[in-house]
C-alpha positions in Angstrom: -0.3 -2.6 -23.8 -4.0 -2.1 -24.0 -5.7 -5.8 -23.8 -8.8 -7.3 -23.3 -10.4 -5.4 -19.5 -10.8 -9.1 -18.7 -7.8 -10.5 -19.5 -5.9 -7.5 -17.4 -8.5 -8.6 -14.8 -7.5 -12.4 -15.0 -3.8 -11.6 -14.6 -4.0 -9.8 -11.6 -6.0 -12.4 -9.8 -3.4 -14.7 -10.8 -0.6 -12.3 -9.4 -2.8 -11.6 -6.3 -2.9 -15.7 -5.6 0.4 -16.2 -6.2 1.5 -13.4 -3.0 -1.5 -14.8 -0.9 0.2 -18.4 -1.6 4.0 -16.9 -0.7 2.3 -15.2 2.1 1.1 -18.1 3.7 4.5 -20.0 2.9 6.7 -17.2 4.6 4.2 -17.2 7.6 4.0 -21.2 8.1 6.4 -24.0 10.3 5.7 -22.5 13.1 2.8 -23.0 15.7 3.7 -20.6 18.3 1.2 -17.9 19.4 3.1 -15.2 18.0 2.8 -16.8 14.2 -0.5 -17.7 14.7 -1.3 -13.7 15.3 0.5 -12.3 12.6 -0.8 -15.2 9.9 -4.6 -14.0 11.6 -3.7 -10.2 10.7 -2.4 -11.4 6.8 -3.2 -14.8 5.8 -6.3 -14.7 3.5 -7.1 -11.3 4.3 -6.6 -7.9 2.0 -6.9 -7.0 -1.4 -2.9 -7.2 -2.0 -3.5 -3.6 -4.0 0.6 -2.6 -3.0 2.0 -5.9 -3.8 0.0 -5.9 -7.2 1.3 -2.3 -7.9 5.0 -3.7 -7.5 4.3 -6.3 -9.6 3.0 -4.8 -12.3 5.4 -1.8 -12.7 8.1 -4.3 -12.7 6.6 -6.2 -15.1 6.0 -3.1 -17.2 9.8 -3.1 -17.4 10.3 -6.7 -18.3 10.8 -8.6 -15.2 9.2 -11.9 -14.4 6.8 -12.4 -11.4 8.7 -14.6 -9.9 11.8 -12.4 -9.6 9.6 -9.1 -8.1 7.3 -12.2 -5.7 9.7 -11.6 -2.3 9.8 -7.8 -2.4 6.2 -7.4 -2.9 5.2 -9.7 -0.2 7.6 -8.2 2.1 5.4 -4.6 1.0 2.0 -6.7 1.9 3.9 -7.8 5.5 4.5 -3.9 6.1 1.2 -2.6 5.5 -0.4 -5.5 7.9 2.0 -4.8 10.5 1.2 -0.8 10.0 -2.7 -1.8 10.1 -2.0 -4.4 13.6 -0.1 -1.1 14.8 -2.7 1.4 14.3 -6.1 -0.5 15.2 -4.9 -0.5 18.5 -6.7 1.5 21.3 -3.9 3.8 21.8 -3.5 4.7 17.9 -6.9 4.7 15.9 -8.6 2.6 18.4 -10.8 0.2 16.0 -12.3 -3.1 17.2 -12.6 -5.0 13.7 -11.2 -5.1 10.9 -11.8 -6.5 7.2 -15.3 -7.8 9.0 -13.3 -9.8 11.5 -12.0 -8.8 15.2 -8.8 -6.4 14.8 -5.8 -8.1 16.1 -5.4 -6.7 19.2 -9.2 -8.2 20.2 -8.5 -11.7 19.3 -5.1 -11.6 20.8 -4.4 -9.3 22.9 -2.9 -5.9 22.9 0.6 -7.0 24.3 0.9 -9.9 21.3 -0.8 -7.7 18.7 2.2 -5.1 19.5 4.7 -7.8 18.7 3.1 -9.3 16.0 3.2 -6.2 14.3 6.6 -6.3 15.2 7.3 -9.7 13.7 5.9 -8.8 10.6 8.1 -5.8 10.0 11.3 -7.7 11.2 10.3 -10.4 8.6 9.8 -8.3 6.0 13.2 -6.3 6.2 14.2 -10.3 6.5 12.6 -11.3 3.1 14.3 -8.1 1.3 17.8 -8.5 3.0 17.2 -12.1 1.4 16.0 -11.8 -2.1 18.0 -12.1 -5.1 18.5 -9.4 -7.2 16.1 -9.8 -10.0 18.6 -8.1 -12.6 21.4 -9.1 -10.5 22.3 -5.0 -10.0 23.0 -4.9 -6.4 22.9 -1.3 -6.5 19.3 -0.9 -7.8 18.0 -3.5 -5.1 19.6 -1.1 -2.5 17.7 1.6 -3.8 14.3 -0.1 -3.7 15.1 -1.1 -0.7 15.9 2.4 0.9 12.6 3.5 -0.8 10.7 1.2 1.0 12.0 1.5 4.3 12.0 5.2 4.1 7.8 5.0 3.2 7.4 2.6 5.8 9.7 4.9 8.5 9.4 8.5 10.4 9.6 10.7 7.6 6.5 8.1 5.9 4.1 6.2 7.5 5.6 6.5 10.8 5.1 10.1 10.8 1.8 10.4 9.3 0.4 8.0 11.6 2.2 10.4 14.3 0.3 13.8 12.9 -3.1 11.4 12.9 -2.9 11.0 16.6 -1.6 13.9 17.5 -3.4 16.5 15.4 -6.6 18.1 16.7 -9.6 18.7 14.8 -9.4 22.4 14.4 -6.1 22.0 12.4 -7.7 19.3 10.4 -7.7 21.5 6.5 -7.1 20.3 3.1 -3.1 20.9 3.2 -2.6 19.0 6.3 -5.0 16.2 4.8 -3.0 15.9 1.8 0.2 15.8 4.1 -0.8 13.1 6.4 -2.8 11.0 4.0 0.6 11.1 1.2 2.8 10.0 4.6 -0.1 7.2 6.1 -1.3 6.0 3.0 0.5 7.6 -0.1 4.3 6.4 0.8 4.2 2.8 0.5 1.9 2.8 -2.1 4.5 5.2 -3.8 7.7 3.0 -2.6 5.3 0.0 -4.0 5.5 0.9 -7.5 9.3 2.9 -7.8 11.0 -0.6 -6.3 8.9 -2.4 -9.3 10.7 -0.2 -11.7 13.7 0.4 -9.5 14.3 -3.7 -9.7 13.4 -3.7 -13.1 15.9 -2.0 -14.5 13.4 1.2 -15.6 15.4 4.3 -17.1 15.3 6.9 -14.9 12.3 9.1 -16.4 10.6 5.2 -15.9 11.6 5.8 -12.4 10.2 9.4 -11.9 7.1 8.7 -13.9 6.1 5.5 -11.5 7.0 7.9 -8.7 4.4 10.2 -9.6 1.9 7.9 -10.7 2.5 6.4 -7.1 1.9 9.8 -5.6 -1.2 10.3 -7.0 -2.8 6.6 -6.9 -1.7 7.0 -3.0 -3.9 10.3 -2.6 -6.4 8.8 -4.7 -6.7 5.6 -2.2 -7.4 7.3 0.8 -10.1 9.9 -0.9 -11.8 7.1 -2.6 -12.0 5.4 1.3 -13.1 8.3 2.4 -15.8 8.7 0.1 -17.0 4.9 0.4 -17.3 5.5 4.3 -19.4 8.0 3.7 -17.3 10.7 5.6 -17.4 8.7 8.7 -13.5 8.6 10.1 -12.1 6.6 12.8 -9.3 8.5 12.3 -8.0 10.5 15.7 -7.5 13.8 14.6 -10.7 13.6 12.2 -9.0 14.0 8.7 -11.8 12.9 6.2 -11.8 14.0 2.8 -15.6 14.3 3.3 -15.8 16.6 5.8 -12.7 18.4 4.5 -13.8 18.9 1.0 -17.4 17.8 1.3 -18.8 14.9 -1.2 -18.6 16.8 -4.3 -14.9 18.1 -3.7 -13.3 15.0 -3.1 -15.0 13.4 -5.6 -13.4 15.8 -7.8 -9.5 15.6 -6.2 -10.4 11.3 -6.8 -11.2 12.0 -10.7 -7.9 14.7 -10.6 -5.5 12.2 -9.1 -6.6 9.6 -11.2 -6.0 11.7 -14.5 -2.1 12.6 -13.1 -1.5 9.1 -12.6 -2.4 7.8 -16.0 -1.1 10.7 -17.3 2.2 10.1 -15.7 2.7 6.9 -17.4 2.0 8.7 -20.5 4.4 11.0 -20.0 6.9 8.5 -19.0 6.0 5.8 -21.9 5.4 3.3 -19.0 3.0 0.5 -20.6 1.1 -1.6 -18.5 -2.5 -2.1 -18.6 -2.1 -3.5 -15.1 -1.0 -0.3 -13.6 -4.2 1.5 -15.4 -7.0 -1.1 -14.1 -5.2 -0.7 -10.6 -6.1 2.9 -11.2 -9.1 2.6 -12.3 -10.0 0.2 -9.8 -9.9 3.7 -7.2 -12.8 5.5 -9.8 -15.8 6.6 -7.0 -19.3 4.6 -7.8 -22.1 6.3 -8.8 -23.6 6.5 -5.2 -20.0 7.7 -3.7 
């Protein structure tokens, strides 16, 4: 499916309106100060670059938006709660966020902890929830225990544990690619096996969104890295910058985006969605 840049463009705004728009339906009818934090850490905020992944792998495979919309909002509610979680001033201690106060600064540490908390519960809720969209119970139970295994202690959980725990003189290029593919790399991974997984995909349609998953996750965090100029308010300083200097991980970026399109290839996976998502990650001339 090669289309018109444009038109691949258009369609993913469209997909990224329509989560913002279930977002802010799941979030609403309910005033308390505990909503009101976790629709301030979502709502209107965030590319929506995990739910789009979703999305488009499961539409690679045939499946309507509509069917894939609850699981990849319940993916955006996990990575908000995991950013709430780790902006706080005993994790990565940062005071803003996407140009606005981080969570715990307009609200308050003890609410930002629990609205972090709420967004998890609520996005276990959403799966637990959702229809089947092929109406195979068994491969919604595996894209389920994909995403709750990125989002848990052998994932996320655990690489945010090696960030803050870490210190800077065991900070090398193994131990970067460790963390970052737990922090970052699992639930962009989980993101686009529960597309296919829901979808129906043939196993090597499985694998192959797997690995393109691994190596659009590494490719995120380098290509952050490299736009912060290897600045890192990350605890145990783990920057690709000052790990691999500019020219290195600019050259792991252009690597992990080559085995990611190369893994659809090899697994016949056609989406033009899932390559401009890619190629979204490619480092700008001043990187």
């Amino acid at each position: 499916m090669k289309g018109d840049p444009r038109d691949v463009r258009d369609r993913l705004d469209e997909a990224r309106k329509a989560v913002d728009a279930e977002l802010e339906r799941l979030l609403a009818g309910d005033e308390s100060r505990l909503f009101e934090a976790m629709r301030y850490a979502v709502v209107g905020r965030g590319k929506r670059f995990r739910p789009l992944l979703l999305l488009a792998a499961g539409g690679a495979f045939g499946t309507p938006r509509e069917a894939l919309l609850p699981y990849a909002c319940a993916i955006e509610l996990i990575h908000n709660y995991s950013l709430v979680h780790d902006d706080l001033p005993s994790m990565d201690n940062d005071d803003f966020r996407r140009g606005k106060p981080s969570c715990h600064k307009a609200f308050g540490e003890g609410l930002a902890v629990l609205a972090g908390d709420g967004l998890l519960s609520l996005a276990f809720e959403v799966i637990a929830g959702a229809p089947s969209p092929r109406g195979n119970g068994e491969r919604k139970e595996q894209a389920f225990l994909e995403i709750a295994a990125a989002a848990g202690v052998r994932g996320m959980i655990k690489g945010q544990w090696m960030d803050i725990s870490l210190s800077r003189g065991e900070a090398d290029g193994n131990v970067y690619t460790d963390l970052v593919g737990r922090k970052t790399g699992a639930l962009i991974t989980a993101s686009v096996k529960a597309g296919a997984l829901l979808a129906g995909a043939p196993p090597g349609g499985v694998e192959a969104a797997g690995a393109y998953g691994e190596s659009v996750g590494l490719a995120f965090q380098l290509r952050d890295d490299l736009a912060d100029s290897g600045t890192t308010g990350s605890p145990s300083g783990l920057d690709a910058v000052t790990i691999f200097g500019r020219d290195g991980a600019r050259a792991r970026l252009d690597e992990c985006l080559k085995k990611a399109l190369a893994a659809l290839d090899r697994g016949n996976v056609d989406s033009a969605e899932l390559r401009c998502l890619a190629g979204m990650l490619a480092p700008e001339p001043g990187d």
